[in-house]
N, C-alpha and C positions, 0 to 999 in steps of 0.2 A: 464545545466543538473547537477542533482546531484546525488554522489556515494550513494548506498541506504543503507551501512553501516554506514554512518555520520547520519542517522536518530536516536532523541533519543525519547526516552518518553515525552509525551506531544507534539510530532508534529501534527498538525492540516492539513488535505486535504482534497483531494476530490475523490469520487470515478467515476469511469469511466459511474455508473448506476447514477450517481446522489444526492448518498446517503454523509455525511458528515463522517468524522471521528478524533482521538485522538489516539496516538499512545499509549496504555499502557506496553509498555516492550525496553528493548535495549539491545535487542538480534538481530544474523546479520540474513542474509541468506534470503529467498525466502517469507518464510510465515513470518507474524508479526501478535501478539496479536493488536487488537484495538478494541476501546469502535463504535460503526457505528450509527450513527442518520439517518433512512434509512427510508424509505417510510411507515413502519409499527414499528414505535416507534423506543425504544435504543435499544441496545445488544450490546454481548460481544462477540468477535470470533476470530478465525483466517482470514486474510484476503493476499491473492495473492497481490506482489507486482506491478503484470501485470495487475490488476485489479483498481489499482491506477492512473487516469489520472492528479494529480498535488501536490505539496504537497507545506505547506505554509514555506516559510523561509525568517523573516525578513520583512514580508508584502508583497515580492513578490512571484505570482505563479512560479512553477519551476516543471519541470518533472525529475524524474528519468533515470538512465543511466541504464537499464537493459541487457547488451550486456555481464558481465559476466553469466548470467540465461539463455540467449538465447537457448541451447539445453537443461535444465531441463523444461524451458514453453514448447518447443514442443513436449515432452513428455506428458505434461499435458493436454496439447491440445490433444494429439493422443491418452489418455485415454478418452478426450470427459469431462473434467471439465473447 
């Protein structure tokens, strides 16, 4: 697992729907700016790091460690996003 604040710009993964993405920002914290190659073309958004199922470092897949986020997702969840 990896800490999600070592994520820089230009990280490559994958999202949990399926969709591809590219880190565009190295900023820390929950939300991240990325470019998404998702089922209905490109865009540009913000993107939940709980939303993320693997992210590429080094050629291997590697999941994130979200246990300092743990009560801001359930939050977000209990808003129902």
């Amino acid at each position: 697992m990896i800490d999600p604040n070592k994520l820089k710009k230009g990280t490559r993964g994958v999202l949990k729907d399926g969709g591809n993405f590219i880190l565009m920002d190295n900023r820390r914290g929950n939300i991240r700016m990325a470019q998404v190659d998702g089922l209905f073309g490109t865009s540009m958004g913000s993107i939940y790091l709980k939303d993320i199922a693997y992210v590429e470092v080094g050629g291997d897949a590697v999941k994130l460690d979200l246990s300092r986020y743990k009560t801001q997702n359930d939050i977000i969840k209990a808003l129902g996003f």
